[in-house]
N, C-alpha and C positions, 0 to 999 in steps of 0.2 A: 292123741292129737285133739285140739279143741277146736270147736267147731266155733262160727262168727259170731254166735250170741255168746259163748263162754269168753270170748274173746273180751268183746264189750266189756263184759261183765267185770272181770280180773281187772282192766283197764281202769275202769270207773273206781273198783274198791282199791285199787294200789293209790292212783291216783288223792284217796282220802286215806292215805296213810296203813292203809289194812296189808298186813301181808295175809296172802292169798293162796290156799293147799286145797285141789282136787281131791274128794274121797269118793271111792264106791261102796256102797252099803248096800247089803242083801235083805230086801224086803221077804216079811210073810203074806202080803198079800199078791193079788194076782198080776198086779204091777210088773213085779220079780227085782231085777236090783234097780235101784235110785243112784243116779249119781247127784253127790252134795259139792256144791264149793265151799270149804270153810274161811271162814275170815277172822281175822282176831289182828287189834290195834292194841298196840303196848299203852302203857299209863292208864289210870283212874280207876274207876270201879263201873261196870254197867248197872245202870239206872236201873229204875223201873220201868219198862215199855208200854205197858198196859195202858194209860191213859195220851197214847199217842194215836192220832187218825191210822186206819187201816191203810190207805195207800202211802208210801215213804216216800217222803223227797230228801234232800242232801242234807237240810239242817236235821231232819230227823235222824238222817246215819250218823249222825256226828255225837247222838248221843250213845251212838253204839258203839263198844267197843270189842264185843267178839259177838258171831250168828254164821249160824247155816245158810246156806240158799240152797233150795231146789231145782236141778236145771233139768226143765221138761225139754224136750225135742222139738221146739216151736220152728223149724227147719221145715218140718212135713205139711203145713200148712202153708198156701200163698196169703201172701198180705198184699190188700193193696186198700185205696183209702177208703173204697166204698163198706168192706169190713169193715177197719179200724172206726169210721163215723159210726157204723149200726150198733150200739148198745144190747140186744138181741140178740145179735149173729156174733156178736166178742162174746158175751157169755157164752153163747154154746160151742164156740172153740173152745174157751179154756176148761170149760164143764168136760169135754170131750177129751181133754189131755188130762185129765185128774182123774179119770172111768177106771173104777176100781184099786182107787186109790183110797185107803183109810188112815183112821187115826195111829192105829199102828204101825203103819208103811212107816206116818214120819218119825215116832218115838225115837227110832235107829238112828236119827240126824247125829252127828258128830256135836252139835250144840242144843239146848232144846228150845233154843228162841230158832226158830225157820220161818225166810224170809222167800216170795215166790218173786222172782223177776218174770214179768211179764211183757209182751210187746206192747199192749197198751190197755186201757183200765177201760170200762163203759161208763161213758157220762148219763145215761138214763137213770132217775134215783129208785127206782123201783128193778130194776136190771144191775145194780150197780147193788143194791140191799140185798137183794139176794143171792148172788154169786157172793160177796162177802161172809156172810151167812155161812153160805156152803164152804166155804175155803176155812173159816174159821171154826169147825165142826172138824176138821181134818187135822184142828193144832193148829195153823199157821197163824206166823204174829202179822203177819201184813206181805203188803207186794211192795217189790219199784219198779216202774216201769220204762221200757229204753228208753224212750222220750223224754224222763225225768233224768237218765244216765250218758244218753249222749248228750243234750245239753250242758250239761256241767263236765265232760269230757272235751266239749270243743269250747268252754268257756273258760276252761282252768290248763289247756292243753299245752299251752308253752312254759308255762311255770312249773308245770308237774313233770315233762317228758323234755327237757330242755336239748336230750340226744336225740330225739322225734321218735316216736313210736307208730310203726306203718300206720295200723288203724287209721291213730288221730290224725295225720296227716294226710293220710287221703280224705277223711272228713272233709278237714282245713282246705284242702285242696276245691273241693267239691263246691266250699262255701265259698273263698277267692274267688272262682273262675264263673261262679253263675250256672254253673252245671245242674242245679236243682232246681225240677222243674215243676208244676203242678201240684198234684198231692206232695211230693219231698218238701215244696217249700212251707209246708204248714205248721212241717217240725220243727223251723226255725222262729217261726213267728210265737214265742209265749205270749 
């Protein structure tokens, strides 16, 4: 069963044409198993990635055609917006869900470009330098973050899901009706 962020996630990359396969992969480190999403879009060749920014937004997935993602258990921590604002306190959550996570854990990914979805990035440049740093010593090619995937899920949502797909439509719903209130509305404001 997948949980709401895996959900998202499928949503987002189906939505950009990727078909979308759950794998579990048994880690050597203290980790133990990692679960990966794999994604892989039919046609062209994947680029080069390397000389693309660390955090991914859509026209960046676009030049992807197959990649891993890591899906940590961002479940077990609350979000609310006073985290999400602290540049500090975001890094040492996602430092804290990566604890004892090595370069080897990710070599097992199903693809070897691995991508981290995150719930959101830290806008401090020195808090932001260095969590990148760190994640990028572990293999990874980059994050995207919900905020970068539900926007383009409730901006592409009637074209992509034309039979409605729950999620998106209760998003859609949420937005319609004014239901977002406070911090929610920050998500909608880019």
């Amino acid at each position: 069963m997948r949980s709401p962020a895996e959900w998202i996630i499928a949503s987002y990359f189906e939505s950009l044409g990727f078909f979308v396969r759950s794998e579990e992969t048994l880690s050597a480190s203290p980790v133990g198993r990692l679960r990966f999403i794999r994604v892989v879009r039919e046609g062209g060749r994947q680029e080069a990635l390397s000389e693309l920014s660390f955090q991914f937004f859509s026209a960046d997935i676009a030049r992807i055609h197959r990649v891993s993602l890591l899906i940590l258990p961002w479940e077990e921590q609350v979000w609310d917006s006073s985290l999400i604002k602290n540049s500090r306190k975001l890094s040492s959550v996602i430092k804290r869900q990566m604890k004892g996570m090595t370069a080897e854990s990710i070599e097992n990914a199903p693809d070897p470009d691995v991508l981290l979805p995150v719930p959101a990035w830290p806008t401090g440049d020195k808090d932001r330098a260095s969590l990148e740093d760190e994640l990028k010593s572990f293999g990874l090619l980059g994050v995207v973050t919900f905020r970068s995937m539900l926007s383009k899920l409730v901006e592409t949502q009637e074209s992509a899901f034309p039979g409605g797909n729950s999620l998106l439509l209760t998003l859609r719903m949420l937005r319609a009706f004014g239901l977002l209130n406070g911090p929610q509305r920050d998500f909608w404001e880019l």
